[in-house]
DRENKOL-292367 format. One line per 5 residues: number of its first residue (from 1); their letters; for each residue x, y, z of N, C-alpha, C, CB. Coordinates in steps of 0.05 Angstrom, whole numbers, plus 5000, padded with zeros to 4 digits. Atoms other than C-alpha are relative to their C-alpha. Glycine has a CB too. Example, Ala and Ser with C-alpha at 12.3 -4.5 7.8 and 13.67 -1.06 7.14 Angstrom:
REM residues 2
1	AS	5018 4976 5000 5246 4910 5156 5018 5024 5000 4980 5001 5025  4984 4976 4999 5273 4979 5143 4985 5022 5014 5009 5009 4971
***
This chain:
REM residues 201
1	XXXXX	4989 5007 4973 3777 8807 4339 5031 5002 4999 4991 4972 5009  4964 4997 4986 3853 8828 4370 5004 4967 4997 5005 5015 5043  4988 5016 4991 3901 8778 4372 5014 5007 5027 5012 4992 4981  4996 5004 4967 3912 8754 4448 5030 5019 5007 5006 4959 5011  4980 4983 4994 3969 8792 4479 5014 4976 5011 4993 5027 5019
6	XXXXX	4980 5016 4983 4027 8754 4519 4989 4994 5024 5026 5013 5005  5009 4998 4975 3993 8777 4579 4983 4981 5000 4992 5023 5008  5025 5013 4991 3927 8757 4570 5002 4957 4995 4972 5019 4975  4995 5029 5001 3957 8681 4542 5007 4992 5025 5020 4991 4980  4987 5014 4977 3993 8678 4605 4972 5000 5028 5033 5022 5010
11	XXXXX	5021 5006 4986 3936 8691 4653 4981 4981 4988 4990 5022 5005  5018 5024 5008 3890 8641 4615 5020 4971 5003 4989 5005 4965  4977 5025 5003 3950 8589 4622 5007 4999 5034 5033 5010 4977  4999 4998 4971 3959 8604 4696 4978 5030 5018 5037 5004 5004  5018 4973 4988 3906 8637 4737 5007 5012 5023 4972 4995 5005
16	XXXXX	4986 4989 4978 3950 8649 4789 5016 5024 4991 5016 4980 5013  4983 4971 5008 3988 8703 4742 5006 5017 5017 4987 5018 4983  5004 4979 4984 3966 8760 4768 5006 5009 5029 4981 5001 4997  4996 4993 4973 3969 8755 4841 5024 4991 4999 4981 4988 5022  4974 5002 5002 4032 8728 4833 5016 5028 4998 5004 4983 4978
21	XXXXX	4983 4959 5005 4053 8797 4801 4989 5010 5022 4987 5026 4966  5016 4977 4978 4016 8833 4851 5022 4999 5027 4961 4986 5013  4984 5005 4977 4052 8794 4909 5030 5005 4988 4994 4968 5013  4965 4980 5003 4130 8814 4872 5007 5022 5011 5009 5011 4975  4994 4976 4990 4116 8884 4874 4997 5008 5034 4983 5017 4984
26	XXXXX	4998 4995 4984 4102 8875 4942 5021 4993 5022 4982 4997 5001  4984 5008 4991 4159 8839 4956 5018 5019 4992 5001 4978 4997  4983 4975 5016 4200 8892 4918 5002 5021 5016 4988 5012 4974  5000 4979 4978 4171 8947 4965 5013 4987 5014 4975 5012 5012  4995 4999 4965 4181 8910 5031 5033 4996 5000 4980 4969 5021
31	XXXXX	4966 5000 5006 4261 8907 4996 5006 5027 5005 5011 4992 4967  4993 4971 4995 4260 8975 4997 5008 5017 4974 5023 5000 5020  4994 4996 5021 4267 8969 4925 4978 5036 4991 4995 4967 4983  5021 4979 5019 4246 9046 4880 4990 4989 4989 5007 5019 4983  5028 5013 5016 4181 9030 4851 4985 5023 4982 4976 4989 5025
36	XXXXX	5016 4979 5012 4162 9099 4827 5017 5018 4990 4982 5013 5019  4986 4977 5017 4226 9125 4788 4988 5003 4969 5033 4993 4998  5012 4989 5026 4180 9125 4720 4981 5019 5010 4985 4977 4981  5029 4981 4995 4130 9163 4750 5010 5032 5015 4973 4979 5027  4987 4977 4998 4177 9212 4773 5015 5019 4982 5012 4994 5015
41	XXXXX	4985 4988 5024 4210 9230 4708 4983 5004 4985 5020 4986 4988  5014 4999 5015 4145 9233 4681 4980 5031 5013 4989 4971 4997  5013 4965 4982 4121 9291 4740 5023 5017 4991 5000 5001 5045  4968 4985 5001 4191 9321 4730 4993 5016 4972 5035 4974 4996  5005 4998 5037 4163 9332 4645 4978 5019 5004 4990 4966 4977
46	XXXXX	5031 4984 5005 4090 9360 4664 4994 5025 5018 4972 4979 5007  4989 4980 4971 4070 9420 4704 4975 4991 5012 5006 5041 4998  5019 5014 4977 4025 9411 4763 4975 5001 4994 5000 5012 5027  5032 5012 5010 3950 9380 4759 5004 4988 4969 4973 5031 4999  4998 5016 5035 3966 9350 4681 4980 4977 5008 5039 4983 4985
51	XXXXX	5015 5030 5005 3924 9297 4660 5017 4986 4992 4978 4997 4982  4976 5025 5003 3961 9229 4659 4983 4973 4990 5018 4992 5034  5000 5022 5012 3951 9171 4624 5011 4974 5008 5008 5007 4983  4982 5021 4995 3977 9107 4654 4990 4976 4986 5005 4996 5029  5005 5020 5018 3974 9056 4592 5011 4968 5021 5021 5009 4968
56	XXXXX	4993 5028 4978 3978 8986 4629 5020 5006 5026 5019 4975 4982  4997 4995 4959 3977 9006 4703 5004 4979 5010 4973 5011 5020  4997 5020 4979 3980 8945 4736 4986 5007 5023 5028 4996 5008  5011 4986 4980 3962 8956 4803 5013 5024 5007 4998 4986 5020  5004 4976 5003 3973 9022 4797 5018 5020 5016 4974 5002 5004
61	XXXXX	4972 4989 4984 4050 9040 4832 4997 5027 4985 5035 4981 4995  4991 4979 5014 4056 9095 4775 4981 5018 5007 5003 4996 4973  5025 4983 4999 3991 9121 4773 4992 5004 5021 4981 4992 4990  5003 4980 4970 3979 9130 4849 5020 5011 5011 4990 4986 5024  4991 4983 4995 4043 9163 4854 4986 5021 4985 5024 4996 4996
66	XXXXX	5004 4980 5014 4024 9213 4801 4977 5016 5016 4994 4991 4971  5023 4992 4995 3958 9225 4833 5011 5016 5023 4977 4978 5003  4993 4987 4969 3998 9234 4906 5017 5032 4997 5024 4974 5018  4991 4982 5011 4035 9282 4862 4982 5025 4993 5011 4989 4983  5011 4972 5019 3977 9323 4837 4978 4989 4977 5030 5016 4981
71	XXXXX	5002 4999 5030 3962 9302 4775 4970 4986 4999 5027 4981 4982  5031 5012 4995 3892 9277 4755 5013 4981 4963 4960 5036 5000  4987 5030 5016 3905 9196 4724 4975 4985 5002 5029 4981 5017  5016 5020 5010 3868 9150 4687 5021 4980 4999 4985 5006 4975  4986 5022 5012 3899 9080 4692 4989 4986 4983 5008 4984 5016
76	XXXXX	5020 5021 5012 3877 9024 4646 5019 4973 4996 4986 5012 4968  4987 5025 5009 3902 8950 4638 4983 4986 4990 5013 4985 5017  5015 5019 5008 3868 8891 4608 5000 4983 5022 5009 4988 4976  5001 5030 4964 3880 8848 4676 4983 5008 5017 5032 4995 5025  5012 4993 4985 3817 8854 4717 5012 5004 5031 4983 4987 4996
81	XXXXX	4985 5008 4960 3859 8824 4787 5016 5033 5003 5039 4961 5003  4988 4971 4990 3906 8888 4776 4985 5015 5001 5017 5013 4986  5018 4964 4993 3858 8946 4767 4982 4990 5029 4967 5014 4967  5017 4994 4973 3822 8915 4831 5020 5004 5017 4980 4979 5010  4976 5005 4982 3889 8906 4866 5014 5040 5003 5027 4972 4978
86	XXXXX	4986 4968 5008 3905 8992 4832 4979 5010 5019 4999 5015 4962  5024 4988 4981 3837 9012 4870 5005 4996 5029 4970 4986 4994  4978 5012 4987 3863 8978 4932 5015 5023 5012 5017 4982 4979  4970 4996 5003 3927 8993 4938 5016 5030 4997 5006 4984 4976  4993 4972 5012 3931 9059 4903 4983 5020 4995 5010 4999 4978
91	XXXXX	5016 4984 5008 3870 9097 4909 5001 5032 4991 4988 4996 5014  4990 4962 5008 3864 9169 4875 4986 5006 4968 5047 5006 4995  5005 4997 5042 3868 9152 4796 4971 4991 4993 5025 4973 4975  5030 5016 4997 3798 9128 4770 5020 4976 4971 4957 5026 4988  4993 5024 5009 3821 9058 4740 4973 4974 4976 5008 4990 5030
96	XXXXX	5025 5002 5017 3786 9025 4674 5017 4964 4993 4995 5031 4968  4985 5021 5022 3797 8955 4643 5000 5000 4975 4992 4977 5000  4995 4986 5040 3823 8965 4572 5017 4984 4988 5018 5034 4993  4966 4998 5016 3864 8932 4522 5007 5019 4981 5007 4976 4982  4982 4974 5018 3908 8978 4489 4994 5000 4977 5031 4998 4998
101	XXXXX	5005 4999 5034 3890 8947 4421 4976 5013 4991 4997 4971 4987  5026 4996 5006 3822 8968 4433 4983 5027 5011 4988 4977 5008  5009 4987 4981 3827 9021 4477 4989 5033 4985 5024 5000 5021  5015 4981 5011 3771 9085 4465 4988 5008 5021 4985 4993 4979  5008 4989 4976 3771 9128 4532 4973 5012 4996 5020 5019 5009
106	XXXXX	5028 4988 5007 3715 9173 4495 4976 4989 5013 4995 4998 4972  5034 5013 4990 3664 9121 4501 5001 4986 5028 4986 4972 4977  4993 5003 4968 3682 9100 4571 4989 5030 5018 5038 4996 5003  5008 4985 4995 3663 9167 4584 5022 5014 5013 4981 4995 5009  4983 4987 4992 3730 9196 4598 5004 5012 4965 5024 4982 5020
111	XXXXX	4995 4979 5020 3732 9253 4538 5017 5013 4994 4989 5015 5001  4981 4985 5006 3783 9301 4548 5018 4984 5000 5004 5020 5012  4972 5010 5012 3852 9281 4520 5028 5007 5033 5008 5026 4962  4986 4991 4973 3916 9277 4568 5027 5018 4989 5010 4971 5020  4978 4987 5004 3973 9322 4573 5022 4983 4997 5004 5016 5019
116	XXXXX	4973 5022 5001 4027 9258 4588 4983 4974 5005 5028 5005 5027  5005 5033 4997 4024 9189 4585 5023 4979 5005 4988 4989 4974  4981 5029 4992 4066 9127 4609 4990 4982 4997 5009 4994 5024  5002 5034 5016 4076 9059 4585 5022 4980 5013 5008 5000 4961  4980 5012 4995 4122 9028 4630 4994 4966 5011 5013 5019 5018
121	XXXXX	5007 5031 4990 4130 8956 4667 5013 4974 4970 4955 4999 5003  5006 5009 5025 4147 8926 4597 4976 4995 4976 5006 4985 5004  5027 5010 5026 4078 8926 4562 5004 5003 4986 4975 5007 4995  4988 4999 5031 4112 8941 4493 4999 4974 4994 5031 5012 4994  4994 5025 5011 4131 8877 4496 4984 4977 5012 5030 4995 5003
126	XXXXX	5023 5026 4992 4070 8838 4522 4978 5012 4979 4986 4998 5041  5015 4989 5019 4035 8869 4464 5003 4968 4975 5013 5035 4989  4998 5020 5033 4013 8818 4405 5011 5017 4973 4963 4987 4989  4993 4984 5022 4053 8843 4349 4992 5006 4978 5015 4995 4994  5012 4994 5019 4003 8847 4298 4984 5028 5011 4984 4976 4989
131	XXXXX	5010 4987 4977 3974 8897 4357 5006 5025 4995 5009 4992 5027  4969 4979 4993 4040 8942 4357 4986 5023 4988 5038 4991 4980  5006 4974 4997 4017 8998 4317 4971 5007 4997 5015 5013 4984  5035 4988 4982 3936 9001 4336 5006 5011 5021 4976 4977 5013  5002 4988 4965 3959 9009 4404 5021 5031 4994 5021 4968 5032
136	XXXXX	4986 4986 5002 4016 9058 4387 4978 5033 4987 5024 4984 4985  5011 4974 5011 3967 9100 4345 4978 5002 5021 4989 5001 4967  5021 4990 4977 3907 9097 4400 5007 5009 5017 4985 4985 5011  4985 4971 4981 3961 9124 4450 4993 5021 4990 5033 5006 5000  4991 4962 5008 3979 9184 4401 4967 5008 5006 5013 5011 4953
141	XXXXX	5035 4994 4995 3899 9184 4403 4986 5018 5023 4986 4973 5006  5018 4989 4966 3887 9211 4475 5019 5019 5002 4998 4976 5034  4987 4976 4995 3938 9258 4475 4988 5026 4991 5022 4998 4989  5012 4980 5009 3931 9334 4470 5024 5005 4977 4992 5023 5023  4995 4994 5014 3965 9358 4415 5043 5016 5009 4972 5014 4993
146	XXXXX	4983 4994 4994 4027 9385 4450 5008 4978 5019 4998 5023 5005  4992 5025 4983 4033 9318 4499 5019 4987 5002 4990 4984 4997  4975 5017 5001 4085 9280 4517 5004 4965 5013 5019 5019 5016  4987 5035 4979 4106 9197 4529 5012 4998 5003 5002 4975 4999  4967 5014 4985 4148 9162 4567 4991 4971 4993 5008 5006 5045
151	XXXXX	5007 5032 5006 4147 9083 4540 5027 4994 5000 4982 4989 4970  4966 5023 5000 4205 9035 4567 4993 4976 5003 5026 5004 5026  5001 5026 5000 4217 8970 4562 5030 4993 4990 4975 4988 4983  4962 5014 5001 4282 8921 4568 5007 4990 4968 5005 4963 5026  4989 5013 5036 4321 8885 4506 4987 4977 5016 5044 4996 4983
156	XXXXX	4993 5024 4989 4319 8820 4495 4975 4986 5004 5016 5003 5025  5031 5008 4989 4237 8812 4502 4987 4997 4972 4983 5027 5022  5008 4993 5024 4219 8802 4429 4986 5022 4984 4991 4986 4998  5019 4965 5005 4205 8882 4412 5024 5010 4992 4981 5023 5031  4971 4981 5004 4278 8908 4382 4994 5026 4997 5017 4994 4976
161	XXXXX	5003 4973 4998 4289 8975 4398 4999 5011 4977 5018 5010 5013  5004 4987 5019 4295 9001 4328 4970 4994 4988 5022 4995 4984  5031 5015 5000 4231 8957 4311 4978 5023 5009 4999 4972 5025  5025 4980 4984 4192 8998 4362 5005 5032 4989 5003 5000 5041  4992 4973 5019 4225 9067 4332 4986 5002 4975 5032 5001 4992
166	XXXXX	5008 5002 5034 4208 9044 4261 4962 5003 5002 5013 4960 4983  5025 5005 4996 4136 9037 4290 4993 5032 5011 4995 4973 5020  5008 4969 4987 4133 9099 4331 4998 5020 4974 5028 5013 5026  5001 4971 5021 4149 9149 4265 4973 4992 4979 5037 5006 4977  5023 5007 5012 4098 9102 4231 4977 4998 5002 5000 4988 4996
171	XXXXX	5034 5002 4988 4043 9112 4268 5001 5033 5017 4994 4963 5032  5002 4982 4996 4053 9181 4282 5007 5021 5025 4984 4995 4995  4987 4996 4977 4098 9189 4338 5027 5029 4996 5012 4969 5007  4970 4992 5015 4170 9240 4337 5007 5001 5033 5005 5037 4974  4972 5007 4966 4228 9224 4389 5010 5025 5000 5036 4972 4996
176	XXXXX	4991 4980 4982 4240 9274 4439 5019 5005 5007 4993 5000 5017  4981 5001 4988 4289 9247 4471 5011 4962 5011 4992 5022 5023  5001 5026 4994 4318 9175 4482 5020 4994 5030 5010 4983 4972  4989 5004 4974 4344 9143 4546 5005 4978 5008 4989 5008 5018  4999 5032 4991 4361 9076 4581 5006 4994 5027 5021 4984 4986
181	XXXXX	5006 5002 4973 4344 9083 4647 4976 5024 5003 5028 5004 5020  5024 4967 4999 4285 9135 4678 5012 5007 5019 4962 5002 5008  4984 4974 4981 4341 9164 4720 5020 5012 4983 5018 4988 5030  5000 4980 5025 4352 9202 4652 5031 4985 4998 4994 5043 5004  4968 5005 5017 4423 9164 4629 4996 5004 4972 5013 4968 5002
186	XXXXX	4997 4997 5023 4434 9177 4562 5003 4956 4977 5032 5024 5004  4998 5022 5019 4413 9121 4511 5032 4992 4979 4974 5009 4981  4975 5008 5024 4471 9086 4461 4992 4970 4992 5039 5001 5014  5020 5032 5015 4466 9021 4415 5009 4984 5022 5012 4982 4962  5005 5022 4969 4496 8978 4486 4979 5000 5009 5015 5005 5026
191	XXXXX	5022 4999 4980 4438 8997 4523 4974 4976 4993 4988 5032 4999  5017 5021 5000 4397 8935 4549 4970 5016 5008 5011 4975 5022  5032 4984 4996 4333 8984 4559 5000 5022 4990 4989 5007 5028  5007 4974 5017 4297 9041 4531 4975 5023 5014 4988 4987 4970  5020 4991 4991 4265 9092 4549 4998 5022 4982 5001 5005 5026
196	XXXXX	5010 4980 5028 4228 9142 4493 4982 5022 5007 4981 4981 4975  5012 4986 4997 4208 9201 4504 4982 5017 4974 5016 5010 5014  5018 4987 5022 4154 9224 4452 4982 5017 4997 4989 4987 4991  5016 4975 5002 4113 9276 4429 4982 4994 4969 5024 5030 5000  5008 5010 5026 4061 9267 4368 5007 5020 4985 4972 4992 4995
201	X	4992 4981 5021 4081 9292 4303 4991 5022 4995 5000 4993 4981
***
């Protein structure tokens, strides 16, 4: 048995979690706030129809852009409230409950591998850190062989950016390209976020 994630402690500690998150992003839209610049730098990488990957979808902003885009997306989270909230909300992608530590699309009956994948929202760092590289290698797992990720997440969240680097080459990852924003700025050691563009070795 996994050790619990951040997430899943926090929804067993408040069962209001979830809809809570649910109701932000909706407060976020009705700001007028961008909600879908990862999922645009991630269409911007693939060419049209790719299979997509959205590693902890939430309710499913990324992954029903991608879909509105084209692309044919599998989301998956471990939070039941979001994938019903991604169905909902964002219909298109077909949406699974998964944790990452455990996750094995195969027997779910999704087989073929994806061209790209995203990991955004912070789930790096709502990962149990004994977790870190199961989940990192069951990503590289679903990919095709030429594939590409996008995984960001802020500082400052117990996951140091070199940390997650040191993990990525160790579990079978190689950096593409690094960044600290997904409106492509150029990464440096200031940068309070990350964004990793990867490809498996």
């Amino acid at each position: 048995m996994t050790e619990s994630s951040a997430w899943a402690r926090l929804t067993e500690e408040n069962p209001d979690h979830s809809a809570a998150y649910v109701r932000r992003w909706h407060d976020l839209a009705a700001q007028g706030m961008d909600l879908v610049g990862e999922a645009r730098l991630l269409d911007a990488m693939l060419p049209r129809g790719a299979r997509v990957l959205d590693a902890g979808c939430g309710q499913g902003r990324i992954a029903g852009h991608l879909a509105r885009a084209g692309h044919d997306v599998v989301g998956v989270d471990l939070d039941p409230v979001l994938i019903a909230a991604a169905g909902e909300e964002n219909p298109g992608p077909r949406y699974l409950v998964s944790d990452l530590a455990e996750l094995d699309l195969p027997s779910r009956g999704v087989e073929e591998p994806f061209g790209g994948l995203v990991c955004a929202g912070n789930v790096m760092t709502f990962l149990a850190p004994s977790t870190r590289h199961e989940v990192l290698g069951r990503l590289r797992s679903h990919l095709v062989a030429d594939g590409r990720a996008v995984i960001g997440f802020g500082a400052g969240r117990g996951y140091r950016f070199d940390e997650f680097l040191a993990d990525v080459r160790a579990t079978g990852w190689a950096e593409e390209l690094l960044l600290s924003t997904w409106d492509v700025r150029p990464f440096t050691p200031e940068s309070d976020f990350l964004v990793a563009v990867l490809r498996p070795a």
